[in-house]
ROLO-826299 format. One record per residue (C-alpha): x, y, z; residue in three letters; residue number from 1. Coordinates in pm, whole numbers. Example, Ala and Ser with C-alpha at 12.3 -4.5 7.8 and 13.67 -1.06 7.14 Angstrom:
// residues 2
REC:1230:-450:780:ALA:1
REC:1367:-106:714:SER:2
This chain:
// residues 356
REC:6022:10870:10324:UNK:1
REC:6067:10688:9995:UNK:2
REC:5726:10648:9938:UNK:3
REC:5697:11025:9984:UNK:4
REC:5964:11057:9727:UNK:5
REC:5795:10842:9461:UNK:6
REC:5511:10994:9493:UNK:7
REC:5631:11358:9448:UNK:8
REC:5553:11506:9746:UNK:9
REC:5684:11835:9806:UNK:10
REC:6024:11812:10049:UNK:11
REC:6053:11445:10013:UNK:12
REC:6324:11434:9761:UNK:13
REC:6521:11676:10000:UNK:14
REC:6418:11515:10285:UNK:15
REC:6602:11193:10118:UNK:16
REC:6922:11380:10014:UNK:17
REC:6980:11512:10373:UNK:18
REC:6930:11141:10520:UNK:19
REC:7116:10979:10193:UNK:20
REC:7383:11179:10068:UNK:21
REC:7666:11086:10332:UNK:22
REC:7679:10701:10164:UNK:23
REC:7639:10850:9804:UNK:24
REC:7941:11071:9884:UNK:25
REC:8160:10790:10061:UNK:26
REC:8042:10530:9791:UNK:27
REC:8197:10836:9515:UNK:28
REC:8498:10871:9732:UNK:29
REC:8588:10521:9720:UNK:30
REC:8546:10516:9326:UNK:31
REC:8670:10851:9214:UNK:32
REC:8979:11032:9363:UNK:33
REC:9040:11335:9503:UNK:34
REC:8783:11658:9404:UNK:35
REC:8617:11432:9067:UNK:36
REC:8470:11249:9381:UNK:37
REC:8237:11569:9406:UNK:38
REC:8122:11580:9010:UNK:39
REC:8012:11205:9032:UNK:40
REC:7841:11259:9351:UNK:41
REC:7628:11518:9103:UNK:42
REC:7597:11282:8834:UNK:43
REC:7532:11017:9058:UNK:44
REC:7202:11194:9238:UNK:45
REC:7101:11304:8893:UNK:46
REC:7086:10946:8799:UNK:47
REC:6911:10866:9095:UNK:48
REC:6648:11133:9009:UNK:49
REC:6637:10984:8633:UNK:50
REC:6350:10781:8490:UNK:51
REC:6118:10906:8742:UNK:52
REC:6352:10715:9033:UNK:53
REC:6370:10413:8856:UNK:54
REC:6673:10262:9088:UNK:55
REC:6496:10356:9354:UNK:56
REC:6117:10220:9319:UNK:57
REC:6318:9846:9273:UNK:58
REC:6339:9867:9646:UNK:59
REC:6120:9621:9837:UNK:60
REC:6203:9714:10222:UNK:61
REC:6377:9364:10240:UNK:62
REC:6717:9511:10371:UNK:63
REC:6792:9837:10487:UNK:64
REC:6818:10155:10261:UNK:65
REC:7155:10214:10347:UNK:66
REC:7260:9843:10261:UNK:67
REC:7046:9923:9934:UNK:68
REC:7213:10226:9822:UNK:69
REC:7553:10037:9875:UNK:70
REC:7477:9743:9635:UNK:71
REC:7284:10000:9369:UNK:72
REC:7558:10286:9379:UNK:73
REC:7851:9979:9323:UNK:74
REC:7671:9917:9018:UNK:75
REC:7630:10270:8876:UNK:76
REC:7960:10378:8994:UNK:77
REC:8138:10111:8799:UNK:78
REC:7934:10155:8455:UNK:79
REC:8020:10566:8482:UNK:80
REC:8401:10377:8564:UNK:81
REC:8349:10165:8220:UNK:82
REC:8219:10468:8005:UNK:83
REC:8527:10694:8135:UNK:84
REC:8795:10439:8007:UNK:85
REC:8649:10489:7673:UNK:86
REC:8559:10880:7652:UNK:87
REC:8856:10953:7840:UNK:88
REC:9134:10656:7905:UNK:89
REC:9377:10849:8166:UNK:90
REC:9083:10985:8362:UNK:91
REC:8894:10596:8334:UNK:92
REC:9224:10421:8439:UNK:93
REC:9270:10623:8745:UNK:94
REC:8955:10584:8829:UNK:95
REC:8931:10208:8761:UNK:96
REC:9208:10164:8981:UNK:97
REC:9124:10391:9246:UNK:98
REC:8781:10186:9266:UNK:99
REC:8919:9820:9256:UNK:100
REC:9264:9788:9404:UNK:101
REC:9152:9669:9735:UNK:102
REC:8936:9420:9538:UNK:103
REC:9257:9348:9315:UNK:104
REC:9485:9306:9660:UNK:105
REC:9214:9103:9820:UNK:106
REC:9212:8847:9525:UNK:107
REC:9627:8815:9502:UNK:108
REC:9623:8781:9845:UNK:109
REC:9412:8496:9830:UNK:110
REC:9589:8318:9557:UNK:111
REC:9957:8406:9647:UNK:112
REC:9923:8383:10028:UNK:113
REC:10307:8416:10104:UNK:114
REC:10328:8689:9864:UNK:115
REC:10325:8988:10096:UNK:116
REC:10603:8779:10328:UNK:117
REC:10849:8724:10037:UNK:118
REC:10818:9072:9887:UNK:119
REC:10614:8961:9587:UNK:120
REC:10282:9093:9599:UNK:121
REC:10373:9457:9457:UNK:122
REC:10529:9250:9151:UNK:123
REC:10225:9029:9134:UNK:124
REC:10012:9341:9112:UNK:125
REC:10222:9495:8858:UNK:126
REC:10177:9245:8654:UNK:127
REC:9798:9174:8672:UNK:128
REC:9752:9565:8598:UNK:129
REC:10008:9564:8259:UNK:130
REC:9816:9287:8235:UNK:131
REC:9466:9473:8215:UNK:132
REC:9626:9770:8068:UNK:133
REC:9786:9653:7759:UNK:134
REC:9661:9680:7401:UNK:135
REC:9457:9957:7537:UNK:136
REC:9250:9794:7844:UNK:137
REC:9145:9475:7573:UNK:138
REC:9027:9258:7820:UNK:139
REC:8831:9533:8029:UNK:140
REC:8653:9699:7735:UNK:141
REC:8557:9357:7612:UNK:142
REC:8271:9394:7883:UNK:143
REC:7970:9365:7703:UNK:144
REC:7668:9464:7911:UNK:145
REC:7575:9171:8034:UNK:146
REC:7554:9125:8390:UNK:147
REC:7785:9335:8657:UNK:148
REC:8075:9525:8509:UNK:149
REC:8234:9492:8856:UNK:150
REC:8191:9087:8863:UNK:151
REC:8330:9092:8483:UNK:152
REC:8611:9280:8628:UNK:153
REC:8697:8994:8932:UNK:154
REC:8640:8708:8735:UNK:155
REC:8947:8885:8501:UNK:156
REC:9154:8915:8813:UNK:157
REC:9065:8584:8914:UNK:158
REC:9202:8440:8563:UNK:159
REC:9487:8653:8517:UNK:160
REC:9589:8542:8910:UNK:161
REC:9511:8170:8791:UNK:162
REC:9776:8253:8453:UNK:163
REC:10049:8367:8709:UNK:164
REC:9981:8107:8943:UNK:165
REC:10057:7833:8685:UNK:166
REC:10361:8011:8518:UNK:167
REC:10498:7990:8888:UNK:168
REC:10385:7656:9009:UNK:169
REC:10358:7330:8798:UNK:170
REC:10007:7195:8786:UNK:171
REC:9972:6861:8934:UNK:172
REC:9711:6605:8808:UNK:173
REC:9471:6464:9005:UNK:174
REC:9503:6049:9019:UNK:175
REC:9284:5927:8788:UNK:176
REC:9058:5753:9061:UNK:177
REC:9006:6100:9186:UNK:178
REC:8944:6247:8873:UNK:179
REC:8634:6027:8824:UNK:180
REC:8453:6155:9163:UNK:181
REC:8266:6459:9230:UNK:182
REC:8380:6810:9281:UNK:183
REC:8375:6789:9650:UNK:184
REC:8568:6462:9670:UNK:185
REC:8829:6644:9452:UNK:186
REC:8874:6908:9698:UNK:187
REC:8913:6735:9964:UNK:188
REC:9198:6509:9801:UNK:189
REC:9387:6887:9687:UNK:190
REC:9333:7014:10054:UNK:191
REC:9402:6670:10253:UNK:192
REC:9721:6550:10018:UNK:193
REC:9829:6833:9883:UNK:194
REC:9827:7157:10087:UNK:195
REC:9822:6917:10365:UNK:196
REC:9519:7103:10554:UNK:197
REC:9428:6939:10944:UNK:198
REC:9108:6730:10952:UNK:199
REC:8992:7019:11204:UNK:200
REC:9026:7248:10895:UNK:201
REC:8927:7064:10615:UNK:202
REC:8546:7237:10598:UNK:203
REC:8652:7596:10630:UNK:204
REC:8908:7500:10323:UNK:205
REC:8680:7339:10113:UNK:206
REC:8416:7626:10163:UNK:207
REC:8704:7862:10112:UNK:208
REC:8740:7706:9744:UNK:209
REC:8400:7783:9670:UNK:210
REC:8239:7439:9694:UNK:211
REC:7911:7417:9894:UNK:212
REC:7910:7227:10216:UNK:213
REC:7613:7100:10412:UNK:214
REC:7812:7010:10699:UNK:215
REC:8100:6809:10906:UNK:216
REC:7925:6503:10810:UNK:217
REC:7971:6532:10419:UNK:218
REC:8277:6632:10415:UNK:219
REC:8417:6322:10636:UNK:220
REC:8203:6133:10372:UNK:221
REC:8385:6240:10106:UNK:222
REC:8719:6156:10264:UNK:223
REC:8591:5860:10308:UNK:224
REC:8516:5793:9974:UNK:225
REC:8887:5988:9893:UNK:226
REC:9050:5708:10087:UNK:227
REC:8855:5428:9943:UNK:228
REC:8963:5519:9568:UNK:229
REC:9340:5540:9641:UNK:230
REC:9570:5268:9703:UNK:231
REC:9638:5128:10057:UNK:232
REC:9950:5266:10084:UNK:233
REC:9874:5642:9857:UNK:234
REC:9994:5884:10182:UNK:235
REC:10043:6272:10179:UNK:236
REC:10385:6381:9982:UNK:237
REC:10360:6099:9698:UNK:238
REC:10426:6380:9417:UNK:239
REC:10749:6286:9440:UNK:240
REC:10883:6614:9586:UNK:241
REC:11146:6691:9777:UNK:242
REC:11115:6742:10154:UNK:243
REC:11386:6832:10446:UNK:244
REC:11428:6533:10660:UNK:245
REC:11565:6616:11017:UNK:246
REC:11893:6488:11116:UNK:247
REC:11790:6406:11434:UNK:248
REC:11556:6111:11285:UNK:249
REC:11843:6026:11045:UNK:250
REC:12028:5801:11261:UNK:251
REC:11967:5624:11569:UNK:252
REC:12165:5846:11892:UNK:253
REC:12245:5487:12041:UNK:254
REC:12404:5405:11729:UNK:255
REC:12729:5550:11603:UNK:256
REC:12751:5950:11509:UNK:257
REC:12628:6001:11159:UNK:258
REC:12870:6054:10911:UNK:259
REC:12794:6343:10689:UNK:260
REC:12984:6358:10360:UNK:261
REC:13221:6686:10322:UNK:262
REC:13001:6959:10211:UNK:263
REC:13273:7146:10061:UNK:264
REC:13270:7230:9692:UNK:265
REC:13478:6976:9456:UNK:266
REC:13698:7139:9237:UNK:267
REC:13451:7051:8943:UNK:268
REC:13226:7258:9108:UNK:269
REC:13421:7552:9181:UNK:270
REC:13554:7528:8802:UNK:271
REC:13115:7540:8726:UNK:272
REC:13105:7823:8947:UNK:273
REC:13351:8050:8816:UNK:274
REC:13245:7958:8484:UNK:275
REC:12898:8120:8611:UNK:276
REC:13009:8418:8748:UNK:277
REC:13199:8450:8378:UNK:278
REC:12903:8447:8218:UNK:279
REC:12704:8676:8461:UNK:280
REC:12934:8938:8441:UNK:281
REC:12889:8915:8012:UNK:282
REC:12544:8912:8078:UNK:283
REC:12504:9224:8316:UNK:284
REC:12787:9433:8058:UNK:285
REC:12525:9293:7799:UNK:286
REC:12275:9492:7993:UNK:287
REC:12410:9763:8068:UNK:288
REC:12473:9830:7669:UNK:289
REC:12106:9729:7553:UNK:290
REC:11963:10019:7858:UNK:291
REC:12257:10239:7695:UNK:292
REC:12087:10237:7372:UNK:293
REC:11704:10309:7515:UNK:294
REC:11480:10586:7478:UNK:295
REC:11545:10851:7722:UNK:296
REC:11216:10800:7934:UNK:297
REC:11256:10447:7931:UNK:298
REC:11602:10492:8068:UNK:299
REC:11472:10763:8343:UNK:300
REC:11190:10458:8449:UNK:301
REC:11483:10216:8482:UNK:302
REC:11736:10428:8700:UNK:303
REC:11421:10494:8940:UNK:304
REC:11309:10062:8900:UNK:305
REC:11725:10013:9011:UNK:306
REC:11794:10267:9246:UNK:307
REC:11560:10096:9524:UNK:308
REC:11489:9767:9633:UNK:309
REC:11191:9692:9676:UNK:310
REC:11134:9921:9335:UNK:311
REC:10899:10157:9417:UNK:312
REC:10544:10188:9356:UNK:313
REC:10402:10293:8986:UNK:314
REC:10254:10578:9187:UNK:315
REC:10550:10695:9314:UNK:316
REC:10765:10694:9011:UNK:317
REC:10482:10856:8843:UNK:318
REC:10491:11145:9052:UNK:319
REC:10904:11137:9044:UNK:320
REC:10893:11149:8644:UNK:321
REC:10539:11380:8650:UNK:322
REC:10366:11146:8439:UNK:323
REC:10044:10944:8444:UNK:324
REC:10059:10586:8624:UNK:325
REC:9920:10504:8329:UNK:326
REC:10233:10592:8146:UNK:327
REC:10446:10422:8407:UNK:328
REC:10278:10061:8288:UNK:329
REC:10395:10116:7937:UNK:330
REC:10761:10258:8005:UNK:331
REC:10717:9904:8173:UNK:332
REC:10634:9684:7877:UNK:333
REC:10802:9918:7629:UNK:334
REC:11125:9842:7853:UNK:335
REC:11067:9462:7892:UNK:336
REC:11012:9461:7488:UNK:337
REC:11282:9618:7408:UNK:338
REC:11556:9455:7633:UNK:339
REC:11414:9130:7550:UNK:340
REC:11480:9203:7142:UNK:341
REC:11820:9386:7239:UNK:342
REC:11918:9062:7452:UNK:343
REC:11771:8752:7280:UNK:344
REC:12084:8605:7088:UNK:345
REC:12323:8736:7341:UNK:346
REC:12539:8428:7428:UNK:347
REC:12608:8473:7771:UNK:348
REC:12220:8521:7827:UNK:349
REC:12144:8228:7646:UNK:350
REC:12361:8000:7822:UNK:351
REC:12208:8176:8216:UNK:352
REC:11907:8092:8052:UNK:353
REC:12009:7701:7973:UNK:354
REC:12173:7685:8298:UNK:355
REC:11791:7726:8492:UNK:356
């Protein structure tokens, strides 16, 4: 059928829409919402058709044409996604996002595994979006042809997940000994002392870091070599953290009862405490003057942001406000900029911020 196509035969090309145009369609709908799905499919056959079929005579009949189409249409779909931020930014943006949230999710999810448990992964996608929006999509338009828009796109989620990751957690540093071994080596000390991974494990984690693996057998060589370069007695939980300790293990039951000091709060610490709730009750007036003295809109995005909890979704307030998500991101910053200036020398939120 292709063959017929490239050639020019009469029928083929029709022939290949009837067989095709179900995954050109999908591939649209899960780039472009709603009816602007049905204009790219257009565009999208049309470039198909350009160049006398260039996209499709790179097919060598090594995969399936289905499979293919998937891989080529990704690739068109996101330049038309690219061009659209710049001809038309509201239009690009809902489009952008339309076409890589579940690739956005997928990468928080990986990074910020206990996210979705603790409530946090809206707030972590928030803030890799205002992230890609501001100063008028910076990072995304600094694409520059080279190589797949799409993977340009990831490997900015990937870094902007990385930022968050270390403004949350502390990095820790390697021991030396293990700083002067190979990559895979290194992994296996992060995934055997640190995230404290089974030895049944330990080659689906290393794999799932991106590292190469030829099998069982060099991965339990590079523990071995782990273990030779630290100290006899170097054993998981030597970064000095804190860790529960049962009370059952505390004491020996043959022995006498344990005796556990009074866990009431000493009158130096109630005195601390009050002195806190003092200053968190400045600091929340404080507040509630500096959102006083906002722009109206930015006030309207704050009542919705308070009103819930968990806030609700940009989407959501978008369509509550009928405006653009893409206006929601800036009421955002715009808020977080201002209250930030408004709040800065306040004393009472200088001294919360001392206090942690």
């Amino acid at each position: 059928m292709l063959r017929a196509v490239l050639a020019g035969r009469p029928g083929a090309w029709a022939q290949f829409v009837q067989q095709c145009q179900s995954d050109v369609y999908a591939a649209c709908c899960i780039a472009f919402p709603g009816a602007q799905a049905k204009d790219e499919y257009v565009a999208v056959m049309a470039q198909l058709r350009a160049n006398d079929f260039a996209l499709l005579r790179a097919f060598d009949g090594r995969a399936t044409l289905s499979a293919y189409l998937r891989l080529v249409l990704r690739d068109v779909l996101c330049q038309r996604v690219a061009r659209l931020l710049v001809d038309a930014p509201d239009r690009g943006w809902r489009a952008f996002e339309h076409f890589f949230k579940r690739d956005i999710t997928r990468i928080i999810t990986r990074y910020f595994p206990a996210a979705a448990e603790a409530g946090r992964e809206r707030d972590i996608y928030h803030d890799v979006v205002m992230a890609l929006i501001e100063n008028g999509y910076r990072r995304i338009l600094a694409y520059d042809g080279q190589g797949s828009f799409g993977g340009f796109v990831l490997r900015i989620v990937n870094n902007l997940c990385v930022d968050l990751l270390r403004r949350d957690v502390p990095r820790r540093r390697l021991p030396a000994a293990i700083q002067r071994l190979p990559a895979l080596e290194q992994e296996v000390f992060r995934q055997r002392y640190w995230e404290e991974c089974p030895p049944e494990q330990l080659v689906a984690a290393v794999r799932g870091q991106g590292i190469a693996v030829d099998g069982p057998e060099a991965v339990a060589a590079a523990e071995k070599a782990v273990r030779a370069a630290l100290p006899a007695n170097f054993k998981t939980g030597d970064d000095d953290r804190p860790r529960m300790v049962s009370m059952s293990v505390a004491a020996n039951p043959a022995d006498d009862p344990l005796e556990v000091a009074d866990d009431r709060a000493t009158p130096e610490e109630e005195a601390t405490a009050r002195q806190h709730e003092d200053t968190l009750a400045q600091a929340s007036g404080a507040l509630r003057a500096a959102i006083a003295q906002l722009p109206g809109d930015v006030r309207l995005y704050l009542q919705h942001v308070m009103a819930e909890d968990p806030a609700p979704a940009p989407r959501d307030i978008a369509r509550r406000m009928g405006r653009p998500a893409t206006d929601i991101y800036a009421l955002r910053q715009q808020a977080d900029r201002l209250l930030r200036q408004a709040l800065r020398e306040h004393p009472a939120i200088k001294s919360l911020r001392l206090s942690v």
